[in-house]
N, CA and C of each residue as an Amber inpcrd file, in Angstrom:
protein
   570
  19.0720000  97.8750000 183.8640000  19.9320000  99.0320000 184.0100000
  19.0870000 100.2160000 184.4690000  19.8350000 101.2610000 185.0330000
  19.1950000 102.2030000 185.2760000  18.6830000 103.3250000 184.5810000
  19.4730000 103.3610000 183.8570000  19.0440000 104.5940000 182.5510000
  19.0640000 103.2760000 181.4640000  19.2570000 104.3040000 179.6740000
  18.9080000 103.7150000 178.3220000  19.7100000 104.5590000 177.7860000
  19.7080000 104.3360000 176.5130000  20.9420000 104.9350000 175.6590000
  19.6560000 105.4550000 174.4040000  19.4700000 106.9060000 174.0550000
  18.6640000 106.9200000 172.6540000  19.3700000 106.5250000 171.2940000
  19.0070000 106.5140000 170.4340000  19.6310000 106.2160000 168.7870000
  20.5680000 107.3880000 168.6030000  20.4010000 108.3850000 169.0570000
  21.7340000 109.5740000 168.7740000  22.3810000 109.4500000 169.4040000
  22.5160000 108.9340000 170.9840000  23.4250000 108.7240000 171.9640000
  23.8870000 107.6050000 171.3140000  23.5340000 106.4040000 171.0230000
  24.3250000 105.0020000 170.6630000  25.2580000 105.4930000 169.1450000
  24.7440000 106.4530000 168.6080000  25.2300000 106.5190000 167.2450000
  26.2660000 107.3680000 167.6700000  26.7950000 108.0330000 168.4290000
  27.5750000 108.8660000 169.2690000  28.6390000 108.2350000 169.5020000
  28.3380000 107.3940000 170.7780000  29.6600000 106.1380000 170.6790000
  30.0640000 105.9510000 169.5800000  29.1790000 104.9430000 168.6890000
  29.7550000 104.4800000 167.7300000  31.0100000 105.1270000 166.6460000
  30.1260000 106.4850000 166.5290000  31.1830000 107.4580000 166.1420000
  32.6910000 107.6340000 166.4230000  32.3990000 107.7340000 167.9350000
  33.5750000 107.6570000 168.4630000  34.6420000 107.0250000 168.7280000
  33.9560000 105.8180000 168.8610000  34.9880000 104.7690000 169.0920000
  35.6790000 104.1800000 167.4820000  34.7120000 104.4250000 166.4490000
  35.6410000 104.3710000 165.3530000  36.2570000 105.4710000 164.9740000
  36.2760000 106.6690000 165.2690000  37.3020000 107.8340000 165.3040000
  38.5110000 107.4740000 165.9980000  38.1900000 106.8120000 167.6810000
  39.3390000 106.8210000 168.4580000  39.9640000 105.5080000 167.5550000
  39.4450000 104.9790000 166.7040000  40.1760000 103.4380000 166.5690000
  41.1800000 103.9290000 165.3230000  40.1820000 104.8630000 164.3440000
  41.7300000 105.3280000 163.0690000  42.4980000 106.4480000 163.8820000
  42.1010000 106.9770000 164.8800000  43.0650000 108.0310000 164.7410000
  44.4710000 107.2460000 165.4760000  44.2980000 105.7730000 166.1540000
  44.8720000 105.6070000 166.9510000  46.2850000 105.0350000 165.5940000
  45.6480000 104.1470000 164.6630000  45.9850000 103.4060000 163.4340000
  47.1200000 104.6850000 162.1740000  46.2750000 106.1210000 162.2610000
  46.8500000 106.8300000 161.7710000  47.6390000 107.7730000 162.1180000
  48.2410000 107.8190000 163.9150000  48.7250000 108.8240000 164.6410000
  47.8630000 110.2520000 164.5890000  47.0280000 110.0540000 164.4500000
  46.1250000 111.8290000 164.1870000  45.5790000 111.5600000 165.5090000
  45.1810000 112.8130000 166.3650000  43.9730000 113.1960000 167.2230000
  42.7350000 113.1340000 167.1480000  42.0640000 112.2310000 167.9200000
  40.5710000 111.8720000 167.3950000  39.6970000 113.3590000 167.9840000
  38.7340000 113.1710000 166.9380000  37.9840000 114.9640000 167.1090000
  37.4170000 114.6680000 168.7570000  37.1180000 115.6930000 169.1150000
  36.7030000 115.8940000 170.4510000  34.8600000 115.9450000 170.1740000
  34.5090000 115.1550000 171.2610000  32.9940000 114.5110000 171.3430000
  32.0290000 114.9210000 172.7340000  31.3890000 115.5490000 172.2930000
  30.6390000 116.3770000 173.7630000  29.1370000 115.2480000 174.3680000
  29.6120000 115.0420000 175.2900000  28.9290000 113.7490000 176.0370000
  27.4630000 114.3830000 176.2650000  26.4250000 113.8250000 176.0190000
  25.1350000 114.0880000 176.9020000  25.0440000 114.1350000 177.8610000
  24.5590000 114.0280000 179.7110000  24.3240000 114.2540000 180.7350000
  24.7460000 112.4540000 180.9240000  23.8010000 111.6990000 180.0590000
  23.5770000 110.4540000 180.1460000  25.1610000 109.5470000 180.0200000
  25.7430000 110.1200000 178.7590000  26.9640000 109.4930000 178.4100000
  28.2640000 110.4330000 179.4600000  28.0970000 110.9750000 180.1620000
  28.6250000 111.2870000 181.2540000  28.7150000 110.4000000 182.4970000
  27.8110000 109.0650000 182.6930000  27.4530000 108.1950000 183.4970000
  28.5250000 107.2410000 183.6540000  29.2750000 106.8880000 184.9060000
  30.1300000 106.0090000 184.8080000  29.5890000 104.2860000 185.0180000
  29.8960000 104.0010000 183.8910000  29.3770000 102.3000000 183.9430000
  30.4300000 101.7870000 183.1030000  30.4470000 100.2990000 183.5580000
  31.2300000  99.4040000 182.6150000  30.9230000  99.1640000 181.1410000
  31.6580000  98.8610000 180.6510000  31.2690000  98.6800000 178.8220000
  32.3600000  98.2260000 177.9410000  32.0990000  97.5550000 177.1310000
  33.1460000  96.4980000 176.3600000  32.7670000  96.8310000 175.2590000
  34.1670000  97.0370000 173.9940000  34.0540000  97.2060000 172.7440000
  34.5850000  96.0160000 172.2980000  33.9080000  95.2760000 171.1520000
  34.1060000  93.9170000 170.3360000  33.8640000  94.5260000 168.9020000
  35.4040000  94.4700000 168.3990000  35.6840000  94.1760000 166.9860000
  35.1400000  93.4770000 166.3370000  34.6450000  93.2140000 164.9370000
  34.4280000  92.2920000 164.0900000  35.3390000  92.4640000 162.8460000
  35.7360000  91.5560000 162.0680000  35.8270000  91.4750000 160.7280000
  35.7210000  90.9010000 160.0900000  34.7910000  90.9100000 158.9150000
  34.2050000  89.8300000 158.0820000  33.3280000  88.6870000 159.3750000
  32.4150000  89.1550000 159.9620000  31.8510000  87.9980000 161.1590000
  32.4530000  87.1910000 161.7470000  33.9410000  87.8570000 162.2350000
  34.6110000  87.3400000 163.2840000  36.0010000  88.1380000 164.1270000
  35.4730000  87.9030000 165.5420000  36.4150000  88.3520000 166.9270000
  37.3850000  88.9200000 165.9010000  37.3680000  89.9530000 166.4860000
  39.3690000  91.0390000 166.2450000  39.6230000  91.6630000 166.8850000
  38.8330000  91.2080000 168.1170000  39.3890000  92.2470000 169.7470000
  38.3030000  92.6610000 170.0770000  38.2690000  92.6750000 171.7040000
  37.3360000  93.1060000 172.4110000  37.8030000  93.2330000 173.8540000
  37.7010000  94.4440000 174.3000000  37.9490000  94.7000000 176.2430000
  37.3670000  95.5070000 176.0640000  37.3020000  95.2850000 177.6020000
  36.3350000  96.3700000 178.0180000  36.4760000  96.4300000 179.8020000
  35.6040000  97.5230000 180.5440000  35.7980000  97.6650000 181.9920000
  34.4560000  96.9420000 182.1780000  34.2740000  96.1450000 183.6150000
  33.3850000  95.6700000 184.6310000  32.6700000  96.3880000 184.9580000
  33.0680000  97.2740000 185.8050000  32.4350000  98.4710000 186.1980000
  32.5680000  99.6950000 186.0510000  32.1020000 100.8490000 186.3570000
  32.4300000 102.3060000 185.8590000  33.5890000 102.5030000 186.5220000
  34.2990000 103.4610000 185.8560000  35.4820000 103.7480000 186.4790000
  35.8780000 105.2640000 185.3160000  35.1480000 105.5240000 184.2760000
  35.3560000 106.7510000 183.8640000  33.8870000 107.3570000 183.3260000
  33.7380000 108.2660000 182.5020000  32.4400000 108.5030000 181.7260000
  32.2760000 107.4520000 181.0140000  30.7390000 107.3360000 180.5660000
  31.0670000 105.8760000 179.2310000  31.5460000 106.3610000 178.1210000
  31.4920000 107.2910000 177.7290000  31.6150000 108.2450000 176.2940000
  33.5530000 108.0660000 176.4640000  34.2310000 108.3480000 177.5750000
  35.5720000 107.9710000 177.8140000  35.7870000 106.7100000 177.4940000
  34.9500000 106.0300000 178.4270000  35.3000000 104.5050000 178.3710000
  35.4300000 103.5940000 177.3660000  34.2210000 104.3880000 176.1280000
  33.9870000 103.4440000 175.0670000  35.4480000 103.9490000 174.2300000
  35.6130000 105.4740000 173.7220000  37.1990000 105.6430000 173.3060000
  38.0280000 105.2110000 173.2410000  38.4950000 104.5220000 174.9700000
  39.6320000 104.0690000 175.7150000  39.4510000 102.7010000 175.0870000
  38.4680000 101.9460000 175.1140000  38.6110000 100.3090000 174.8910000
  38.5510000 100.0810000 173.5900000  37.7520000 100.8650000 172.6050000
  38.0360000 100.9130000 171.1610000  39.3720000 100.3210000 170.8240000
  40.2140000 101.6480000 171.1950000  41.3200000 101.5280000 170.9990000
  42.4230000 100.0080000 171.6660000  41.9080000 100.3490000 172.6540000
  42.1640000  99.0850000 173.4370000  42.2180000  97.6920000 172.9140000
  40.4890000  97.2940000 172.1150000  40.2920000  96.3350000 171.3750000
  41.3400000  96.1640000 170.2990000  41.3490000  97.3390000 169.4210000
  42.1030000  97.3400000 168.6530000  43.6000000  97.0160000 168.4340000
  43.8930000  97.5530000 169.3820000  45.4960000  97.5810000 169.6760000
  45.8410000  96.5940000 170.7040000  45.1360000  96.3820000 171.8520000
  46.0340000  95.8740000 172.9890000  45.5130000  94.1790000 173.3690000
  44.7500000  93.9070000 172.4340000  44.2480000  92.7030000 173.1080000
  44.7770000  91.5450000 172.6960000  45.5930000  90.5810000 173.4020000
  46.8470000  89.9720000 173.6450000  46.4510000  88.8530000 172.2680000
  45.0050000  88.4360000 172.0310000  44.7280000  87.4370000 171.3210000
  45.3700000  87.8500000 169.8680000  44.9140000  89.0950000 169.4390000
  44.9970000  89.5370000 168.0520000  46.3280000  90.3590000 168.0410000
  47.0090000  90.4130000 166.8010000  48.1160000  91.5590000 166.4030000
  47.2570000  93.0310000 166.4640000  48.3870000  94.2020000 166.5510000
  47.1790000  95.1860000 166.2650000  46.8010000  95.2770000 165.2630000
  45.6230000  95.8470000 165.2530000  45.0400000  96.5940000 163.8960000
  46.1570000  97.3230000 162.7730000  45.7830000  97.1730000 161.7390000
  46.3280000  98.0260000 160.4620000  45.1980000  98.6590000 159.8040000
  45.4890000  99.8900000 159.2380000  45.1630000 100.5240000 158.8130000
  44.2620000 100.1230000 157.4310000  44.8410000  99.5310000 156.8790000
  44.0620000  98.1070000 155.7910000  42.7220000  98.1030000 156.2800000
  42.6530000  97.6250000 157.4910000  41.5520000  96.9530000 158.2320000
  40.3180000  97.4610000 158.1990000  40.5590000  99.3860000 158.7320000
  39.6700000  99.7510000 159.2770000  37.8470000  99.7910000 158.2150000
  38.3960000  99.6650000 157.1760000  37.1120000  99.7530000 156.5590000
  35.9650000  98.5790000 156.2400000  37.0470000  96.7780000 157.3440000
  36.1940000  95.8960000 157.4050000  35.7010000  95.8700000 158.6020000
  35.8740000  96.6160000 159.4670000  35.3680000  96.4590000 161.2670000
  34.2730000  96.6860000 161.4670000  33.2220000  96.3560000 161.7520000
  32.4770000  95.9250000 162.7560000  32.5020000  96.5740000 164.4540000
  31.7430000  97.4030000 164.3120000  32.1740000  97.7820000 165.6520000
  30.8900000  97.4420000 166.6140000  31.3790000  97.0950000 167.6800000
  30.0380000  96.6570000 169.1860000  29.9320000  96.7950000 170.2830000
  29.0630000  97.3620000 170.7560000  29.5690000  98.5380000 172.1600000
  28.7760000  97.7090000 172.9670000  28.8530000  97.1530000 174.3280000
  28.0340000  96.3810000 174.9080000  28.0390000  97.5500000 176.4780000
  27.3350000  98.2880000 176.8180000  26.8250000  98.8650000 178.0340000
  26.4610000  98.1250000 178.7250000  27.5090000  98.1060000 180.4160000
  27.2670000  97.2360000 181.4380000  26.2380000  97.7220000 182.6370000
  25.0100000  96.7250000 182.7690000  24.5410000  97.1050000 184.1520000
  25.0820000  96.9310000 185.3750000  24.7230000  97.1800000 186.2980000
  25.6560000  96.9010000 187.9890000  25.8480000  95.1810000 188.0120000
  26.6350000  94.8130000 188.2860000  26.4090000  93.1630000 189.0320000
  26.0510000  92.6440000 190.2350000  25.1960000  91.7510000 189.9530000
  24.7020000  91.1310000 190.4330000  25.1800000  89.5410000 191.2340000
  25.3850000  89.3450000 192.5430000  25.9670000  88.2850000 192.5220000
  24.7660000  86.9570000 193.2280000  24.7920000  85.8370000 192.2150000
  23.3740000  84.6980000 192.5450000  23.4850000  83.7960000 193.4080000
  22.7450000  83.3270000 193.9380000  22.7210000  82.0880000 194.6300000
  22.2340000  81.1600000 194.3100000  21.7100000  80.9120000 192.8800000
  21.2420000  79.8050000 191.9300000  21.3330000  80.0590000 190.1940000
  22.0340000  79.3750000 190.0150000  22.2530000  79.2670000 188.3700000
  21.2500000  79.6700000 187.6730000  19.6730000  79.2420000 187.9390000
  18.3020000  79.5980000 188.0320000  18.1330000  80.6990000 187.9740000
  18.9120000  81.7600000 188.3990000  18.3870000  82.9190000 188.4060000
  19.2790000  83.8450000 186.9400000  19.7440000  82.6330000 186.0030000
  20.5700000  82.9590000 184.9010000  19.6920000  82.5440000 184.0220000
  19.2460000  84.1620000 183.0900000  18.6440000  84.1670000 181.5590000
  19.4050000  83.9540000 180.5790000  19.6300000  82.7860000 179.6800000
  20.3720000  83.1100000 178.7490000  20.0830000  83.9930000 177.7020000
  21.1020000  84.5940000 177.2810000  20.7020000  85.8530000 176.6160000
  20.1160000  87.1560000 176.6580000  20.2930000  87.2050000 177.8170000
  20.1660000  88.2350000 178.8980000  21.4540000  88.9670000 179.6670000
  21.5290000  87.8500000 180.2230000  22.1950000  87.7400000 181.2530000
  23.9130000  87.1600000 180.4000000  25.0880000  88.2690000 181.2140000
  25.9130000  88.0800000 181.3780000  26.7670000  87.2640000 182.4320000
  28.0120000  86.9070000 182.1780000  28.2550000  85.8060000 183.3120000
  29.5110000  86.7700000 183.9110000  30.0090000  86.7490000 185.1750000
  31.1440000  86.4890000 185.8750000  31.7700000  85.1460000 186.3190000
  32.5570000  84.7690000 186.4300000  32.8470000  83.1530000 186.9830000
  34.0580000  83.7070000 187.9990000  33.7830000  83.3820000 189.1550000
  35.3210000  83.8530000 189.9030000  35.4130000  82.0440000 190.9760000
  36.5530000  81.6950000 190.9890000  36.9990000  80.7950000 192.1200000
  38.5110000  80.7390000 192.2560000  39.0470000  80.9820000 193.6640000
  40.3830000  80.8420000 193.4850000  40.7880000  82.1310000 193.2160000
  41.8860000  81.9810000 192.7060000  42.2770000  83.2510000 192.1280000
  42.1570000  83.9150000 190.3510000  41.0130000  82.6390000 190.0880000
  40.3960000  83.0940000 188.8060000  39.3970000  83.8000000 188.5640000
  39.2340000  84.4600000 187.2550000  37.9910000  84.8630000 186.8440000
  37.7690000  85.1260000 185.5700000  36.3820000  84.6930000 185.0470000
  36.5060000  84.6520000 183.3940000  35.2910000  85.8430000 183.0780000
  34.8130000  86.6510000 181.9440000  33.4400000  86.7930000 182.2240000
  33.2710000  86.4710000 180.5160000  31.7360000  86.3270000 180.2520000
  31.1100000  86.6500000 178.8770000  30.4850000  87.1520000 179.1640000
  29.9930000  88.0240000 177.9340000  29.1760000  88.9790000 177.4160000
  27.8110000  88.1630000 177.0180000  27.0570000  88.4870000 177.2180000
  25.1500000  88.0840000 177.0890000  25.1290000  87.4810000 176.0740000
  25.7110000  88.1770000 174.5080000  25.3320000  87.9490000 173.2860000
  25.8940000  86.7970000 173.2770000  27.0910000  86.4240000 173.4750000
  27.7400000  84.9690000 173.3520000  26.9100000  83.5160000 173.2640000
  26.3120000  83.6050000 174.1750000  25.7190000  82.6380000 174.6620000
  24.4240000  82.2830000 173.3710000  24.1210000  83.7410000 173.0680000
  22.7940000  83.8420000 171.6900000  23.5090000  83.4140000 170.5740000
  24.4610000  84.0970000 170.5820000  25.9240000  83.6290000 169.0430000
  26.0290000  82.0530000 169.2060000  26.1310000  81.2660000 169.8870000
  26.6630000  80.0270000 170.0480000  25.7370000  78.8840000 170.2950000
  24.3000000  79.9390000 170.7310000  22.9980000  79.0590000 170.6810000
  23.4370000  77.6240000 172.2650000  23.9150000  78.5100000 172.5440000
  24.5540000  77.5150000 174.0500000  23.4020000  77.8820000 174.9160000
  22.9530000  76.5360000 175.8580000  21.7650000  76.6850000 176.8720000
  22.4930000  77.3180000 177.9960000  22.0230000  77.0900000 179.1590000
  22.7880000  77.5560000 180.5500000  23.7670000  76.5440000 180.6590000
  23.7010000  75.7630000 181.0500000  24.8660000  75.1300000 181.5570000
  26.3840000  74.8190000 180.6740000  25.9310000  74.9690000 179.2910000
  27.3560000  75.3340000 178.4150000  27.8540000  76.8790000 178.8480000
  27.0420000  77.8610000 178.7850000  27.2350000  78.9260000 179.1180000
  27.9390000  78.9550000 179.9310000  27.5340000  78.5470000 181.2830000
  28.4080000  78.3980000 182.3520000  29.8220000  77.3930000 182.5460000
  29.9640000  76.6630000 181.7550000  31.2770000  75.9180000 181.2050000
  32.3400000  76.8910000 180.9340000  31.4370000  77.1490000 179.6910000
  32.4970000  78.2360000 178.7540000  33.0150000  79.1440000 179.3990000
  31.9250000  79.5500000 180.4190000  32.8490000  81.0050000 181.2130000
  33.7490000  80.5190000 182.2090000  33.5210000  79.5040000 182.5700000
  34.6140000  78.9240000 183.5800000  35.7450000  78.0980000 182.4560000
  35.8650000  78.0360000 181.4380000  36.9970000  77.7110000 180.8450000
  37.6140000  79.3110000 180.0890000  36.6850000  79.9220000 180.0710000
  37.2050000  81.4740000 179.9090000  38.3320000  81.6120000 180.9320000
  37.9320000  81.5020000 182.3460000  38.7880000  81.7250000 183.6170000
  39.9680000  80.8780000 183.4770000  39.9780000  80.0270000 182.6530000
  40.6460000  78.9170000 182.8800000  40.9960000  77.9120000 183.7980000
  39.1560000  77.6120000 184.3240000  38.8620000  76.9580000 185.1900000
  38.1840000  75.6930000 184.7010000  38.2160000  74.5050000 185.1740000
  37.7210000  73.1590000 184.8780000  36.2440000  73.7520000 184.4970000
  35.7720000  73.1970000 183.6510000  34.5740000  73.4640000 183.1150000
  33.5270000  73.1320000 183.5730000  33.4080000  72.6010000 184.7430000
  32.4200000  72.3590000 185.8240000  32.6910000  72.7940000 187.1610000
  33.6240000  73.8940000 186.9690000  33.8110000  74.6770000 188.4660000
  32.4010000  75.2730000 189.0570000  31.6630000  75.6140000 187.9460000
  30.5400000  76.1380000 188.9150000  29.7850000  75.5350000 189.2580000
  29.2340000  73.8760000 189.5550000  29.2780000  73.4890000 190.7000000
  29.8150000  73.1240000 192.0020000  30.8350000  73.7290000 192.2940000
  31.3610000  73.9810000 193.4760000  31.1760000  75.2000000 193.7870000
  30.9860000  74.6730000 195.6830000  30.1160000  75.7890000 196.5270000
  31.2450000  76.7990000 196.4670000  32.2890000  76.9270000 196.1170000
  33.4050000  77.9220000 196.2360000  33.6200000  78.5460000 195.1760000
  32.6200000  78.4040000 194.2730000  32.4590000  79.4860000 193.1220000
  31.4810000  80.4010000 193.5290000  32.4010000  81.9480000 192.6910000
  31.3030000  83.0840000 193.0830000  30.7600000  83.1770000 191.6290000
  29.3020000  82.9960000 191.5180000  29.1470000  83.5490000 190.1560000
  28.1900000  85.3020000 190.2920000  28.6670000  86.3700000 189.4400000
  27.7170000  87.7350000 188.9170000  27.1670000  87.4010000 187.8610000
  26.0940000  87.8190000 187.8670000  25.5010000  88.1540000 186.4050000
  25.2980000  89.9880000 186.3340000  25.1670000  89.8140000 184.7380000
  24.7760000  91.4350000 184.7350000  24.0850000  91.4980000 183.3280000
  23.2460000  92.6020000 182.8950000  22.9440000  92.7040000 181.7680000
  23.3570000  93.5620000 180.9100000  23.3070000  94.1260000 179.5700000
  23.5800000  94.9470000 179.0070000  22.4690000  95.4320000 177.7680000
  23.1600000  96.8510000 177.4240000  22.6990000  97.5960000 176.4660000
  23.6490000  97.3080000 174.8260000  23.3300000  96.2150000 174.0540000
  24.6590000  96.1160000 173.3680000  24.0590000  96.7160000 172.0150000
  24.6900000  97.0170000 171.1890000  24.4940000  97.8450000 170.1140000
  25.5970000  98.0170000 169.1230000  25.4610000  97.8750000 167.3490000
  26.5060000  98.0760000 166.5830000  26.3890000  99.0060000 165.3380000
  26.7950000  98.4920000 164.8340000  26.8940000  99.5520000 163.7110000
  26.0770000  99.2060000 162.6620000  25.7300000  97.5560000 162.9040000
  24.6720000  97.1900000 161.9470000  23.4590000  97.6050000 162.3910000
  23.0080000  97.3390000 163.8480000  22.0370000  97.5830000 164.4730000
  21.4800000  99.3440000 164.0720000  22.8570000  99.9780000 164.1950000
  22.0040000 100.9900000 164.4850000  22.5450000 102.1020000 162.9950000
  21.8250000 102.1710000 162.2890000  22.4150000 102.4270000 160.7170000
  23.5040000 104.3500000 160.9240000  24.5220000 104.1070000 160.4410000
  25.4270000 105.3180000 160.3740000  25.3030000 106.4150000 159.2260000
  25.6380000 106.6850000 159.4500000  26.0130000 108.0690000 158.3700000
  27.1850000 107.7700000 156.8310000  26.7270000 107.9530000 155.6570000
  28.0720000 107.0650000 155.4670000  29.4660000 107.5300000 155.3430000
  30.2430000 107.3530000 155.2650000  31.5920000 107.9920000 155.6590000
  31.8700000 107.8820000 157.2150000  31.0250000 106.8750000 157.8310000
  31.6630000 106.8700000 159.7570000  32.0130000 105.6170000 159.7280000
């Protein structure tokens, strides 16, 4: 990536995106959050729920398309509320979540599987009119080598699980800045 995120900037998000996630749960206005120069930067970035060490939503954008300090807000909530897998959030909830901000670098598109780190490296899978992606950590969570990796994301797409050997697959990779709430210790009451 091109820039880095410091421990007050990551603890920033974090803040935020669990502000934007109760205020969304409690109808209140989440407090207003003054971006650094840095968190002014438009890049992609995905928020992943946890509860009790497991998925309760996660979206996020590909690429930039607002500030990240916006972006992470927007998908918080997003995770929370809109993601087709899970019901929304309740209010119950909020004090088992887990929150995980994954900061996207630019993508990259390969011309050899080879040039895929696991655990590094994020996947795109596109063929057809599909496309699946995972997130870096996945692949570390699941202790999957490359070539499961690359399964999984093509059954993400909901593509035969050996689509990416065919020459008519596009695969991106990209990396990220991912960071949580365990990682990075809070304040208590956030």
């Amino acid at each position: 990536m091109d820039f880095s995120l410091s421990v007050s900037e990551k603890k920033l998000l974090l803040e935020a995106a669990r502000a934007s996630i109760t205020a969304a749960c409690t109808q209140l206005k989440p407090p207003v959050f003054t971006p650094t120069e840095t968190l002014k930067t438009k890049c992609g970035a995905f928020v992943s729920l946890h509860k009790q060490g497991n998925l309760r939503g996660c979206i996020g954008y590909i690429t930039g398309i607002a500030p990240l300090l916006q972006t992470v807000m927007e998908m918080a909530v997003s995770a929370g509320f809109q993601d087709p897998r899970f019901p929304p959030l309740k209010e119950s909830e909020l004090s088992h979540l887990e929150i995980e901000i994954s900061v996207l670098s630019p993508l990259h598109r390969i011309r050899s599987v080879d040039e895929i780190i696991v655990g590094t490296h994020g996947i795109i899978m596109k063929k057809g009119g599909y496309s699946g992606l995972l997130l870096p950590q996945v692949a570390t969570e699941y202790n999957w080598n490359r070539d499961e990796f690359l399964s999984h994301t093509c059954q993400k797409a909901g593509l035969p699980s050996d689509s990416w050997k065919h020459r008519d697959a596009e695969i991106q990779i990209f990396s990220a800045i991912i960071f949580s709430e365990k990682s990075i210790p809070m304040e208590s009451g956030i």
